[in-house]
N, C-alpha and C positions, 0 to 999 in steps of 0.2 A: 664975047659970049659968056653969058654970067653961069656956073653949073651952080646947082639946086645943092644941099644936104638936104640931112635928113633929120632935121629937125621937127617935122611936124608929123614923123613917124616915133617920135621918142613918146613914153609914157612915166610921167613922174611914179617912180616908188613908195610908198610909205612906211614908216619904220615897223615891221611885223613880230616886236618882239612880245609887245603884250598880248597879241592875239596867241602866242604860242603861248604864254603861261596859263592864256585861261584854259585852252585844250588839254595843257598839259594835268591839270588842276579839276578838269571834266572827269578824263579819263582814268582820272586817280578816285574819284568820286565812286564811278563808277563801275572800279575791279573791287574797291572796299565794298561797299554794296552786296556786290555779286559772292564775294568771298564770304559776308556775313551769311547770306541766303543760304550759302551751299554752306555752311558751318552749323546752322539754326534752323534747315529747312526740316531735319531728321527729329530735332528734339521739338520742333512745333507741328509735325506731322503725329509725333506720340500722345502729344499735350491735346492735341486734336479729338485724337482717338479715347483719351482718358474719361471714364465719366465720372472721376470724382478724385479733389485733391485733398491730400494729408501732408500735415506735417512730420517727416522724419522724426523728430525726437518723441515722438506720443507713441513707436510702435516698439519692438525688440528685434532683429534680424538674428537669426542662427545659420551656420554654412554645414552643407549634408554631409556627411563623410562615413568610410567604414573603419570599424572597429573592434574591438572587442565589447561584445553586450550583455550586462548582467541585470537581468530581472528581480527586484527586491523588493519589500512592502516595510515599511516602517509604521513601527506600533509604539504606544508609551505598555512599558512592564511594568509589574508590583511586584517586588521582593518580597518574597514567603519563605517561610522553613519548608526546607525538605522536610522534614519529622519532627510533626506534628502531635503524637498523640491523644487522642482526650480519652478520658479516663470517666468509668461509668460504673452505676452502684452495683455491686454483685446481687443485694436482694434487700430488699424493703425493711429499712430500719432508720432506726434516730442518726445523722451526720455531727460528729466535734472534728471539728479542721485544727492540724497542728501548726499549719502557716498559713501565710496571706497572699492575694495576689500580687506578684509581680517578687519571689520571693526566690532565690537563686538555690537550687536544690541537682540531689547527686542522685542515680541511679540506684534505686532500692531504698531511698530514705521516703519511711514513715510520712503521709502527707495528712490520711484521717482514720478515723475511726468511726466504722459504723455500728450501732450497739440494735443486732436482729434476734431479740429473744423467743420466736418464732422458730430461724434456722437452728441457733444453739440447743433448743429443746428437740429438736427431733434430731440431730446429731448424737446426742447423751441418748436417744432414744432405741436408733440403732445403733448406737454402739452396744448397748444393752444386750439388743438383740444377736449378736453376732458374738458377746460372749459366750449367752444362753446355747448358742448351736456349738460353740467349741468345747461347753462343757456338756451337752447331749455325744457329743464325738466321743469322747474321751469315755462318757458310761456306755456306747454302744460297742468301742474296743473292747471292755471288761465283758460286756453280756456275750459279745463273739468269742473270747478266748475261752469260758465258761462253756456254753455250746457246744464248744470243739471239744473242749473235756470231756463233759458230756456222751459226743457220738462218741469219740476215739473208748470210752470205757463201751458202750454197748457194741462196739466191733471189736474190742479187746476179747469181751465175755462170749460173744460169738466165734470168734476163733477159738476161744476155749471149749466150748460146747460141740464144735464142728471135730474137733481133736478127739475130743472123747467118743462120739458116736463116731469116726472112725475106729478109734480103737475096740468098741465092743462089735463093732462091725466084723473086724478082725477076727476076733472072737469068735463069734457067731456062725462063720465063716470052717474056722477050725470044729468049734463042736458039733455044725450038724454034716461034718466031713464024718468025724467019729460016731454020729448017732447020739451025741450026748446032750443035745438039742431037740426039743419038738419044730416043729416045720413054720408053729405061729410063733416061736421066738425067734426064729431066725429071718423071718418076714417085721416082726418087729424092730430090731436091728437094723435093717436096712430103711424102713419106713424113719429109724429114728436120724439115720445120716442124713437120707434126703430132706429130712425135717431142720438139720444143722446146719447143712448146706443154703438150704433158703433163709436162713434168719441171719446167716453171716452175707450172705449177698447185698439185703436187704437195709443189713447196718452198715455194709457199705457202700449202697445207694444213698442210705439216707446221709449221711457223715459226706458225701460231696454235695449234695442238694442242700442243705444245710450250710455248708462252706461259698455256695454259691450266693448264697440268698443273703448271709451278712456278709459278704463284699456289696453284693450292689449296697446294701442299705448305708454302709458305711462310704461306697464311693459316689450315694445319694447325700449323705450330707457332708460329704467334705467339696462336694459342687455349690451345694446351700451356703455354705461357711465363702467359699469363693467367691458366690453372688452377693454376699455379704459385705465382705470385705472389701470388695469394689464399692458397693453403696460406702461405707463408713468412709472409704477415701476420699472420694468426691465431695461428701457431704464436709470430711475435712480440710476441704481444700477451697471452700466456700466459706468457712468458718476462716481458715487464715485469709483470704481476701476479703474479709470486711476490715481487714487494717490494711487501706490502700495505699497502696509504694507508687517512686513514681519510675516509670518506665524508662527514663532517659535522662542524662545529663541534662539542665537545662532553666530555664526562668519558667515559674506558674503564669498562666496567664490568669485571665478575669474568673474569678470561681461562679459559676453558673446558680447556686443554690448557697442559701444565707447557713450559717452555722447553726447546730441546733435543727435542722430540720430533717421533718420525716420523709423519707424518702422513697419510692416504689421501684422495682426490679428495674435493670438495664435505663434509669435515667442518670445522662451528663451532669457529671459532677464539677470538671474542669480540664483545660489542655498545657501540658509541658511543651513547651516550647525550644527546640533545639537550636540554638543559637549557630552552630558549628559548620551548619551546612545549610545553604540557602541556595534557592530557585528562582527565577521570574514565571511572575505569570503573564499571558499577554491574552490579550482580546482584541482577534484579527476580525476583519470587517469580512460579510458572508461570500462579497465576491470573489475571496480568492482559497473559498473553502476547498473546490476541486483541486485548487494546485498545491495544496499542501501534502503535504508527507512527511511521519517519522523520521528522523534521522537528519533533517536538513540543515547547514550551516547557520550557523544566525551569530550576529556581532552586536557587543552590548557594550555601549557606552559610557564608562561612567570613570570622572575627575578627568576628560578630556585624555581615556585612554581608551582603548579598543580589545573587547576579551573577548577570546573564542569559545563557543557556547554552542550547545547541540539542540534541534527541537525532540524532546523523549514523551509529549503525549497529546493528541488534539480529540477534543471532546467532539464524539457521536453527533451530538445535536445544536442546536445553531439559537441561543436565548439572546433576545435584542439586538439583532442582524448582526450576531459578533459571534464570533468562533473560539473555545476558551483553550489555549496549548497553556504547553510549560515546557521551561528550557532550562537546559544545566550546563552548567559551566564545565569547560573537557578538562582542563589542567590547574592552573591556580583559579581560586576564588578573590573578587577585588577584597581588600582589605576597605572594613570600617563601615561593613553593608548593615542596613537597619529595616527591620520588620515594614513593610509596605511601602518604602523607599520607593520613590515614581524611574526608571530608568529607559531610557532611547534604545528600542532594541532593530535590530535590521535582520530583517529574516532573507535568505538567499533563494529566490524559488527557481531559478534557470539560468546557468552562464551559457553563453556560444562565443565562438572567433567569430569572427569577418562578418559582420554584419551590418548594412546600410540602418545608419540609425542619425536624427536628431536631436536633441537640444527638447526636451518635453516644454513646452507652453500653454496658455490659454487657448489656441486656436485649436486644440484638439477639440475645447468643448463648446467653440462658436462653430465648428463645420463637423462634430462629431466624427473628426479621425476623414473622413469622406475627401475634403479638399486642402490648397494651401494656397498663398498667395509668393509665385516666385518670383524675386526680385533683380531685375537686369536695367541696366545703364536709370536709375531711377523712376521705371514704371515696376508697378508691380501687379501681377498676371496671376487672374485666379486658374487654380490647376488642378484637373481630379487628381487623387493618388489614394495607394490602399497600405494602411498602417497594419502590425502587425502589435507583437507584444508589447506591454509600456512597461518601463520601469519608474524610481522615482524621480530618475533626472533624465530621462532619455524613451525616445519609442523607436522601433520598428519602423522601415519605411521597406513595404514589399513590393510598391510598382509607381508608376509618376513622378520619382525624381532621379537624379544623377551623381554622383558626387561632386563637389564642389559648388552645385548649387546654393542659392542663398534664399531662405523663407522668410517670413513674416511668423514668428510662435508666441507673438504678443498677440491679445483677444481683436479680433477681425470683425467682431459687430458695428465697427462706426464704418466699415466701407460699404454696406448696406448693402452686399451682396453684389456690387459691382465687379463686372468682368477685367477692367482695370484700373489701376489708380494711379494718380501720380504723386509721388513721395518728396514733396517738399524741402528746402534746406529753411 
């Protein structure tokens, strides 16, 4: 009996090694794939989402952060004398100048001479007159001491007269005691006292009314002579200021009137220039006229050094939207400063601590302060937020950002107002 195998239950194999490379070689395809997807799906979901692409090096990025914030306006200065003076004609007469413009001169030295034969003649005029009153003085002392002689003899001779009609008084008195009197001489007698009595009174009423009357007259013109003598000073004192001095150490500037000429009261004749002490001047722009104030710190630049300088005056009023201060230096002055000399000055108008601030840029003036464009994994996202004060190199940021954020403060008009953009390498 023959037994079977199992040969026609066998099934040839084939070698499966290349079917396993290609799956293997599939499924490697296909986790690379997958991997890129979920690598790229995020940054082409944003690319998606962007309406409009820039390239990164056309913008400037700033990062938010707090700090210390100082508010400052920077201005160009003009270097001016502190002391200045110009000098002006005391009254109308011919000008000879003893120097020239630009001509180095000392305090109280001779500069011109004005020739006013106008003032000089009424000078000599009243002087004249103010002699004339001291020698009226002088004869009204003699006519009072005269006077007084005068009473004093007719109060003398009164008291003489008053002495005697006492004495026959006396007299009088005794005889018609005795009877050796009639009754109308002894009424005589007393009629003559009462009669000596009133004439000695009388002369010395008069002898103090009289004493009265030349004091005032004499304390009338020694007032006159006073009022005089004021005029002849004044008038002297216009007379030596037609030889004009010059006020101050210092260089002439430009002489305002040619030599030789005639000239009318109180016209500029020229200014001395003080070399010694000098100023800036600045012309700040009108915006920041309310924040100004006296006294305010300001830093002036000059040979790449930095001097401390005070604001001491800002002009009332506001010519060619510019606001005109002036500043003085607190401690040393730079050495080698020159009459109108242009200098960089920085005025201080507001320090604070801790303050959320940026990186000032153009985008203040493409979104006017109102928005910014922040910038995360390279989209960059328009954003409200509300700015505060600006300085030159930095502003205020009062709500809308964070610290550490990152902006766009390069100008924002090419993203045409798009909500986001994508920032290109």
């Amino acid at each position: 009996m023959k037994i079977a195998d199992t040969s026609s239950q066998d099934v040839m194999v084939k070698d499966n090694k290349a079917s396993n490379k290609k799956i293997i070689w599939a499924t490697a395809i296909i986790s690379m794939f997958g991997l890129a997807i979920w690598q790229f799906a995020p940054a082409a979901s944003r690319w998606s989402k962007a309406e409009l692409s820039v390239p990164l090096k056309r913008v400037r990025i700033a990062t938010i952060n707090r700090t210390d914030f100082v508010r400052d306006v920077s201005v160009q200065g003009r270097v001016i004398a502190a002391i200045r003076p110009t000098v002006y004609s005391p009254a109308e007469g011919t000008i000879s100048f003893n120097i020239d413009a630009g001509s180095e001169v000392a305090a109280g030295q001779t500069l011109a001479i004005i020739d006013s034969p106008e003032l000089t003649s009424r000078y000599d005029q009243e002087q004249a007159s103010l002699e004339n009153l001291q020698t009226g003085l002088k004869r009204q002392k003699i006519q009072a001491k005269k006077q007084r002689l005068i009473d004093k003899k007719a109060v003398d001779l009164a008291q003489v007269a008053l002495t005697t009609a006492q004495r026959e008084k006396r007299r009088a008195d005794q005889g018609y005691q005795k009877k050796a009197i009639s009754q109308i001489d002894f009424e005589k007698a007393q009629d003559d006292l009462a009669n000596a009595k009133l004439q000695y009174e009388h002369a010395v009423a008069d002898a103090n009314l009289d004493k009265e009357s030349l004091d005032f007259d004499l304390q009338s013109l020694v007032l006159q002579i006073q009022r005089q003598q004021l005029l002849v000073k004044d008038l002297l004192r216009q007379v030596e200021a037609l030889e004009v001095k010059s006020p101050v150490n210092g260089i002439v500037g430009n002489l305002n009137v040619q030599n030789k000429t005639y000239l009318t009261k109180n016209q500029a004749i020229l200014m001395v220039v003080d070399l010694s002490k000098f100023e800036v001047e600045v012309d700040i722009p009108e915006s920041y006229a309310d924040d100004l104030a006296i006294g305010m710190d300001v830093q002036i630049n000059f040979d790449q050094q930095l001097f401390s300088a005070r604001l001491v005056t800002i002009s009332p009023e506001i010519l060619n939207n510019q606001v005109t201060g002036r500043v003085r230096f607190e401690q040393s002055m730079p050495p080698g400063l020159r009459q109108n000399q242009r200098l960089n000055t920085r005025i201080l108008l507001e320090a604070r601590a801790d303050v959320l601030q940026v990186r000032r840029g153009q985008f203040l003036d493409s979104s006017n302060g109102k928005f910014a464009y922040v910038v995360n994994n390279g989209i960059a996202t328009k954003t409200k937020i509300n700015t505060g004060a600006r300085s030159l190199s930095s502003v205020e940021i009062i709500e809308g950002l964070t610290p550490g954020q990152q902006i766009i403060i390069s100008g924002t008009d090419i993203f045409k107002n798009a909500e986001q953009v994508m920032l290109t390498q």
